[in-house]
HTML snippet that shows the backbone in 3Dmol.js (N, CA, C, O; Angstrom):
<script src="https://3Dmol.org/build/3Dmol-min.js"></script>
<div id="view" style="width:600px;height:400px;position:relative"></div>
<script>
const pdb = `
ATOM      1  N   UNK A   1      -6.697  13.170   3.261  1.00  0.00           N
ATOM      2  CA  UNK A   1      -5.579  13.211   2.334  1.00  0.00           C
ATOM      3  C   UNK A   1      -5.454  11.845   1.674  1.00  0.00           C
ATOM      4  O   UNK A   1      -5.643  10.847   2.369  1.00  0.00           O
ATOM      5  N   UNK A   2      -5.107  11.710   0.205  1.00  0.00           N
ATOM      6  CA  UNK A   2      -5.057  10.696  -0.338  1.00  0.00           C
ATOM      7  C   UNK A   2      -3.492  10.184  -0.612  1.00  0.00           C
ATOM      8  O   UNK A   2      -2.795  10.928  -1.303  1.00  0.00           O
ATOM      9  N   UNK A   3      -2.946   9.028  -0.136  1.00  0.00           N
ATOM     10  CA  UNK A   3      -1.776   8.678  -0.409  1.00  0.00           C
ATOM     11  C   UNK A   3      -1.551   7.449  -1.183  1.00  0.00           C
ATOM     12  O   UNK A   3      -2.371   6.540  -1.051  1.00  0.00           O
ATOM     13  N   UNK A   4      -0.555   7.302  -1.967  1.00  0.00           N
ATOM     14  CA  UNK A   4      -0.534   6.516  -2.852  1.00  0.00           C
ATOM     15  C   UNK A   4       1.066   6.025  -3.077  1.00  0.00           C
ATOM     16  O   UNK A   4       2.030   6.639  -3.533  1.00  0.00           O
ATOM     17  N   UNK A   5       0.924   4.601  -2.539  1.00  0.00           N
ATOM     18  CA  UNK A   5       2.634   4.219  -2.364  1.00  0.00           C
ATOM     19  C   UNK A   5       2.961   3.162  -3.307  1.00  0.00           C
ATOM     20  O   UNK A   5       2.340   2.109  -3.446  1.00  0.00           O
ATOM     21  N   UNK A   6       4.102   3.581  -4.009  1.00  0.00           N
ATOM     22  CA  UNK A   6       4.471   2.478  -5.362  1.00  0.00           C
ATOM     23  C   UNK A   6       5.482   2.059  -5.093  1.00  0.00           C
ATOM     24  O   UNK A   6       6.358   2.715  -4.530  1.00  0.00           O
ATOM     25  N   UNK A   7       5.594   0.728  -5.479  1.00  0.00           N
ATOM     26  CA  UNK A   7       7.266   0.072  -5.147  1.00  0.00           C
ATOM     27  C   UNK A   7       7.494  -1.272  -6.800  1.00  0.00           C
ATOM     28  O   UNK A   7       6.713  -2.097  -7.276  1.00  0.00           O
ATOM     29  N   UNK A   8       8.681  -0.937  -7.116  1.00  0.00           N
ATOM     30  CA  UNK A   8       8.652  -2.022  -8.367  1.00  0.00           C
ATOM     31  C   UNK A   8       9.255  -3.275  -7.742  1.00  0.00           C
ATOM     32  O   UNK A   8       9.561  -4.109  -8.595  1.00  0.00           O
ATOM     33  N   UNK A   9       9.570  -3.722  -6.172  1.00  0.00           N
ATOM     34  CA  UNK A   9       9.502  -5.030  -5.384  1.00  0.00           C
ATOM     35  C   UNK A   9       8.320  -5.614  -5.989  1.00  0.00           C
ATOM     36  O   UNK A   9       7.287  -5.096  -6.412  1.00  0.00           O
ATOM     37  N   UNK A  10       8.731  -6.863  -5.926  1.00  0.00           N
ATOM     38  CA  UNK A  10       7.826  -8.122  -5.507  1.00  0.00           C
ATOM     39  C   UNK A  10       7.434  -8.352  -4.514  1.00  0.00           C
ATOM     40  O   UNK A  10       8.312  -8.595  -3.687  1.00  0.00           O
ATOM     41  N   UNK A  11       6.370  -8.398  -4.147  1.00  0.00           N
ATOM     42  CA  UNK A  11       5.529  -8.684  -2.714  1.00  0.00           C
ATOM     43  C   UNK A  11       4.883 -10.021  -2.348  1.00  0.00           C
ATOM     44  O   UNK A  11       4.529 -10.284  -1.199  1.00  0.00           O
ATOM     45  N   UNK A  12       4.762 -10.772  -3.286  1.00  0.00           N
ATOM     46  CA  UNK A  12       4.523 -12.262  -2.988  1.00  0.00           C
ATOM     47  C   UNK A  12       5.515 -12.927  -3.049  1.00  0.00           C
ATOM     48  O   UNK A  12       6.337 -12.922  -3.965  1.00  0.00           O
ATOM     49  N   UNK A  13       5.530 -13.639  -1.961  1.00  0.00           N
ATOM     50  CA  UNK A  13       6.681 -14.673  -1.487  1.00  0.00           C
ATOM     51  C   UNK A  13       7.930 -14.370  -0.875  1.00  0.00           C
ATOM     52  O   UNK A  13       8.954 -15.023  -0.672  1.00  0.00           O
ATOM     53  N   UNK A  14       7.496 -12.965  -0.586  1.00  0.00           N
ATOM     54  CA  UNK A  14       9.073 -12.391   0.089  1.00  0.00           C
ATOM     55  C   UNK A  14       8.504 -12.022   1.507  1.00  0.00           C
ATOM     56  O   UNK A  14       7.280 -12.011   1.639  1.00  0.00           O
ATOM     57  N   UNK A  15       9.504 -11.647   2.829  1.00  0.00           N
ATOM     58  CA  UNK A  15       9.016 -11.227   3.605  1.00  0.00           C
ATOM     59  C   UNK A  15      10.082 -10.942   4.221  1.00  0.00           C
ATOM     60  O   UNK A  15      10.437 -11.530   5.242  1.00  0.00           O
ATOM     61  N   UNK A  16      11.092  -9.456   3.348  1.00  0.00           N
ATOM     62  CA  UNK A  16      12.227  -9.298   3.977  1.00  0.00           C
ATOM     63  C   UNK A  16      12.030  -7.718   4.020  1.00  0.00           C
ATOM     64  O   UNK A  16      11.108  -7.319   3.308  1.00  0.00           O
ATOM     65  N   UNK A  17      12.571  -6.973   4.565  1.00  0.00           N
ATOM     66  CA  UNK A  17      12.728  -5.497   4.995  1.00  0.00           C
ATOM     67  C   UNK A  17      11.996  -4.533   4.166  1.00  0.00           C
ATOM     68  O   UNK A  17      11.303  -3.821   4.893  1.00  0.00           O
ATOM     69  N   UNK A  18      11.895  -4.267   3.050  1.00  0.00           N
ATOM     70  CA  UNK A  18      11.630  -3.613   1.917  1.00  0.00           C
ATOM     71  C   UNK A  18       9.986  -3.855   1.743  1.00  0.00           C
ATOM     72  O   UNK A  18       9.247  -2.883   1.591  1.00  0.00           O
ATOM     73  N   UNK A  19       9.437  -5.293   1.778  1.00  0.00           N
ATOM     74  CA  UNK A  19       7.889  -5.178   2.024  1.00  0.00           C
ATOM     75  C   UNK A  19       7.359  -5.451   2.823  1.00  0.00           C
ATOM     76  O   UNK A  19       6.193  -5.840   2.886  1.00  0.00           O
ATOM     77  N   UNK A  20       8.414  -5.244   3.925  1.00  0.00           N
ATOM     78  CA  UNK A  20       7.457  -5.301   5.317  1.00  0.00           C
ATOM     79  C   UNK A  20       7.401  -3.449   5.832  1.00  0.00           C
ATOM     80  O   UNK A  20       6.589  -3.202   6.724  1.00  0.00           O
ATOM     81  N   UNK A  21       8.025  -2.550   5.415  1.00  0.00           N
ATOM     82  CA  UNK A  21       8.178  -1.625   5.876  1.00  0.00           C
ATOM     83  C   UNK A  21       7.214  -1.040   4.457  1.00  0.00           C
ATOM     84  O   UNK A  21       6.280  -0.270   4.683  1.00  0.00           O
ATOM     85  N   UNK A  22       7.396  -1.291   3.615  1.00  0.00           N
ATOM     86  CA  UNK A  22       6.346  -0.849   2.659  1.00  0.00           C
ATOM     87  C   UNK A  22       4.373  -1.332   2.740  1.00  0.00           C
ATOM     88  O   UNK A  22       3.436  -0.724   2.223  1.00  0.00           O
ATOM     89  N   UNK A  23       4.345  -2.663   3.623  1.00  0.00           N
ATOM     90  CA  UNK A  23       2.853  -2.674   4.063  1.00  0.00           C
ATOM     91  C   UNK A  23       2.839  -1.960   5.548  1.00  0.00           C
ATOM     92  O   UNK A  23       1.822  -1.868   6.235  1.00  0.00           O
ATOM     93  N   UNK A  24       3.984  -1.528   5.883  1.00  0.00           N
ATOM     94  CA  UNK A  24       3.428  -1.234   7.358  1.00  0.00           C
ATOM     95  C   UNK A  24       3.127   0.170   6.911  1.00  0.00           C
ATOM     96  O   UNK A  24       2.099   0.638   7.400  1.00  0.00           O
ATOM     97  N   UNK A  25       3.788   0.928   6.105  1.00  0.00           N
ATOM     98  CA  UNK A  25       3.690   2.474   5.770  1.00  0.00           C
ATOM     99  C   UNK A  25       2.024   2.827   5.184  1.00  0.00           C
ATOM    100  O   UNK A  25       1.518   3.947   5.266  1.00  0.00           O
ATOM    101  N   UNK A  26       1.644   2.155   4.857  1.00  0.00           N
ATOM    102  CA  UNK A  26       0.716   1.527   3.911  1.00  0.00           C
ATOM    103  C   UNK A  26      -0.745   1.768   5.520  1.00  0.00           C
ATOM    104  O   UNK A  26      -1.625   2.614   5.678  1.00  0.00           O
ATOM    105  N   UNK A  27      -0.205   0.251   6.580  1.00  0.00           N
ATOM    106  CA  UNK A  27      -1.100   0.551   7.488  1.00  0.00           C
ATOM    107  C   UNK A  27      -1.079   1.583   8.690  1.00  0.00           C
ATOM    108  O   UNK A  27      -2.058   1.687   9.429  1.00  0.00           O
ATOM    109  N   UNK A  28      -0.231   2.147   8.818  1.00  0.00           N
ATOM    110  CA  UNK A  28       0.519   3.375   9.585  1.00  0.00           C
ATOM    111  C   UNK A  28      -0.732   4.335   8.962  1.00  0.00           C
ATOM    112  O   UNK A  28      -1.776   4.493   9.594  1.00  0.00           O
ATOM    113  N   UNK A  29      -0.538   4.826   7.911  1.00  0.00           N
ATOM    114  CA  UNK A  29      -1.582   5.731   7.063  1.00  0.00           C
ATOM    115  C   UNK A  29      -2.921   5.855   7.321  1.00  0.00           C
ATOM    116  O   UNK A  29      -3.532   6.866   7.669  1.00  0.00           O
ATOM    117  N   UNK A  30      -3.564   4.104   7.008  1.00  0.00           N
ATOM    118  CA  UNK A  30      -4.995   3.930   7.019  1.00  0.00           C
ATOM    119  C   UNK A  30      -5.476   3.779   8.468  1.00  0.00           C
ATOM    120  O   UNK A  30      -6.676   3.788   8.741  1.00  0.00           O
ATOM    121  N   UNK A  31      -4.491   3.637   9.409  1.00  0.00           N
ATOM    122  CA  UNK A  31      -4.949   3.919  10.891  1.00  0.00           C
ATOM    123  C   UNK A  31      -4.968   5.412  11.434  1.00  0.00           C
ATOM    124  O   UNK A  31      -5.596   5.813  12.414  1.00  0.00           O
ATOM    125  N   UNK A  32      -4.166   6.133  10.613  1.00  0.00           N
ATOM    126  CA  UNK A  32      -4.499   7.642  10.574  1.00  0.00           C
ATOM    127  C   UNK A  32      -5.517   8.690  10.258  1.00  0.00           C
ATOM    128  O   UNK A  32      -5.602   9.893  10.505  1.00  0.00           O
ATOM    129  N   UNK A  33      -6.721   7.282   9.238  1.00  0.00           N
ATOM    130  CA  UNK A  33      -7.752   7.678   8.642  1.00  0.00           C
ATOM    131  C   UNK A  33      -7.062   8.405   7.001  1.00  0.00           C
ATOM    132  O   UNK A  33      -7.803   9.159   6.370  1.00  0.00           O
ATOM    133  N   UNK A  34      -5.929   8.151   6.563  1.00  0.00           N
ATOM    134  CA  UNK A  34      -5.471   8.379   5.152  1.00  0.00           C
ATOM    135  C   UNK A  34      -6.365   7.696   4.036  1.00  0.00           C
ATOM    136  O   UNK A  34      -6.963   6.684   4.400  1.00  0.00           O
ATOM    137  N   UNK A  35      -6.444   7.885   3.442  1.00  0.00           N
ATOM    138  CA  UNK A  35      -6.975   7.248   1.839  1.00  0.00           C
ATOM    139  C   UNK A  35      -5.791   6.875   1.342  1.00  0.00           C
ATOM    140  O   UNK A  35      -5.159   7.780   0.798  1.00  0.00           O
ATOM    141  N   UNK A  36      -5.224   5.652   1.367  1.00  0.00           N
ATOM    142  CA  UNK A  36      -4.243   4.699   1.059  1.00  0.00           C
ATOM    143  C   UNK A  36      -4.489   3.842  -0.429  1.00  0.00           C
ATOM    144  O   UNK A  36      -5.376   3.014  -0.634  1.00  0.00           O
ATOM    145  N   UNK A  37      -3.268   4.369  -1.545  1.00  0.00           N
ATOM    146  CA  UNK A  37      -3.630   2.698  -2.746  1.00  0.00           C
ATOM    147  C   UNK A  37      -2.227   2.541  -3.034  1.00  0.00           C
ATOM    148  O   UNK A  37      -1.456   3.307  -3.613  1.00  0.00           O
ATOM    149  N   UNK A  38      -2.008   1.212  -2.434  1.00  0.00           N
ATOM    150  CA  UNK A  38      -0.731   0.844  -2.608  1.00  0.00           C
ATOM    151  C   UNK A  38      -0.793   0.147  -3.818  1.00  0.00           C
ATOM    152  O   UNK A  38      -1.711  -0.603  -4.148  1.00  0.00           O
ATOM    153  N   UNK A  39       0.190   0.407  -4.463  1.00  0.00           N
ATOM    154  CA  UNK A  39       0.555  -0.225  -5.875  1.00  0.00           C
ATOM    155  C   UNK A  39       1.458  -1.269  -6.038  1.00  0.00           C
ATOM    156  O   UNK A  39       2.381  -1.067  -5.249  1.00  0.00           O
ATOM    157  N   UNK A  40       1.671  -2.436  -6.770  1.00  0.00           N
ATOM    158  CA  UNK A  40       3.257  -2.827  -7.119  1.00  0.00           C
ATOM    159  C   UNK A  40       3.018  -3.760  -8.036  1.00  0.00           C
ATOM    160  O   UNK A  40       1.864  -4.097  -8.304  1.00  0.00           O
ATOM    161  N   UNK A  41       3.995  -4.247  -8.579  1.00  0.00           N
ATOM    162  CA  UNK A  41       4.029  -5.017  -9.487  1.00  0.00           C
ATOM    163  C   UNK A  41       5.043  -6.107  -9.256  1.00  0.00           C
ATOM    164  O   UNK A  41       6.029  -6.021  -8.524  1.00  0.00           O
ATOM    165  N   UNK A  42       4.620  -7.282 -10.073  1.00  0.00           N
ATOM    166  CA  UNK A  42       4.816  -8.968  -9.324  1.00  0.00           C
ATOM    167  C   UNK A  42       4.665  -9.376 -10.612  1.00  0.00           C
ATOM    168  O   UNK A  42       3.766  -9.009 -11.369  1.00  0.00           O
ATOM    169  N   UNK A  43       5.704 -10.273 -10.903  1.00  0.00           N
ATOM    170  CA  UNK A  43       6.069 -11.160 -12.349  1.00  0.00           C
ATOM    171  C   UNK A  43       5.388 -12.414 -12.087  1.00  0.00           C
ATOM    172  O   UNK A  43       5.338 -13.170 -13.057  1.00  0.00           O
ATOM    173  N   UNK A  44       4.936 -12.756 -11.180  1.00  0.00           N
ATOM    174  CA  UNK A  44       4.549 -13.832 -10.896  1.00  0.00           C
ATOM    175  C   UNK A  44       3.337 -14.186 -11.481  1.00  0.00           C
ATOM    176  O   UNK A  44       2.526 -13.297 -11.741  1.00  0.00           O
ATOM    177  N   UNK A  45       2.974 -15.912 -11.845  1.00  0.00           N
ATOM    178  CA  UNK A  45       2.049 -16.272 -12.349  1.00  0.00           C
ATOM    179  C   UNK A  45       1.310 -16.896 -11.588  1.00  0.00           C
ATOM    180  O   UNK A  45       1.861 -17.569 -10.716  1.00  0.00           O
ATOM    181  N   UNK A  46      -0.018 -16.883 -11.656  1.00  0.00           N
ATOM    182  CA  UNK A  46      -0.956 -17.984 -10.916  1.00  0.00           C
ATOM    183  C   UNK A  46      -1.455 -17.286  -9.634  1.00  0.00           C
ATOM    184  O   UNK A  46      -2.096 -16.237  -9.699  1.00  0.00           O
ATOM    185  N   UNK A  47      -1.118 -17.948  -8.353  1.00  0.00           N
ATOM    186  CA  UNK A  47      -1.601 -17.577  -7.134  1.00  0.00           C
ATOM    187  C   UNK A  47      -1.056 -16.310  -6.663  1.00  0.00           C
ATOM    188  O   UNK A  47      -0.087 -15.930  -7.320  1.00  0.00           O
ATOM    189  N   UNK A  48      -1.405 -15.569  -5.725  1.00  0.00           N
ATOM    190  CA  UNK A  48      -0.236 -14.781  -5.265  1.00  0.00           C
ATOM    191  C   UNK A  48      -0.637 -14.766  -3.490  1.00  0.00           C
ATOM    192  O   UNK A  48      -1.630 -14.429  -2.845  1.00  0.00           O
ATOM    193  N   UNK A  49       0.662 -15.298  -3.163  1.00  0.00           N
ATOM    194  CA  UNK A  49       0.333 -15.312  -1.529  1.00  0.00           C
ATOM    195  C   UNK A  49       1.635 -14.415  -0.709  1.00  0.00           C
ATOM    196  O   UNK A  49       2.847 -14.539  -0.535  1.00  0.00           O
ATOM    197  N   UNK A  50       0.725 -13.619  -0.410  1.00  0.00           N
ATOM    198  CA  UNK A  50       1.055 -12.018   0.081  1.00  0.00           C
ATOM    199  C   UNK A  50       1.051 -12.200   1.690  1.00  0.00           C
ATOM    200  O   UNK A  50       0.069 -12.636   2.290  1.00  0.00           O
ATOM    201  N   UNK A  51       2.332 -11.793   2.359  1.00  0.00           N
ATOM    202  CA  UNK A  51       2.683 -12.402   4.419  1.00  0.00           C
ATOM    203  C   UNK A  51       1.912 -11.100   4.633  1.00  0.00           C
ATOM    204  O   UNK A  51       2.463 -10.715   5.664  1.00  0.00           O
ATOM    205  N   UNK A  52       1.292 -10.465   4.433  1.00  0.00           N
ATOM    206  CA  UNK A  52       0.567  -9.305   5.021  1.00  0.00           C
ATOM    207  C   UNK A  52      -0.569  -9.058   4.835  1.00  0.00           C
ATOM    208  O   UNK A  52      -0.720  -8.820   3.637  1.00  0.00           O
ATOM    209  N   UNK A  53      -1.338  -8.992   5.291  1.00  0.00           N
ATOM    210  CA  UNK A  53      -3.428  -8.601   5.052  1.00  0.00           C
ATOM    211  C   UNK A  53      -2.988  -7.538   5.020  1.00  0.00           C
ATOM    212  O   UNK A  53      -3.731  -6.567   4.876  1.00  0.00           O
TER     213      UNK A  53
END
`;
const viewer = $3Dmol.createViewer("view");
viewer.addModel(pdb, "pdb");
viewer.setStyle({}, {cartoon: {color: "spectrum"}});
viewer.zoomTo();
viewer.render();
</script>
């Protein structure tokens, strides 16, 4: 099954409730053997340093 999770959060530089429960849903899935593509979008310029592999 292919799943596909979108969130219009920012995910770099945050590491409060909303994208931690949105990468865990994310790895919850792909340890299930899911076909996982998480999406989102980030205003941010330059680097992007993301608290979650």
């Amino acid at each position: 099954m292919k799943i596909m999770l979108i969130t219009l959060n920012q995910l770099s530089d945050f590491c409060g409730g909303a994208e931690k429960v949105f990468s865990n849903m994310a790895n919850v899935f792909a340890e299930k053997n899911y076909s996982v593509c998480a999406l989102y979008f980030d205003k941010s310029s330059g680097g992007v340093n993301l608290f979650f592999q």
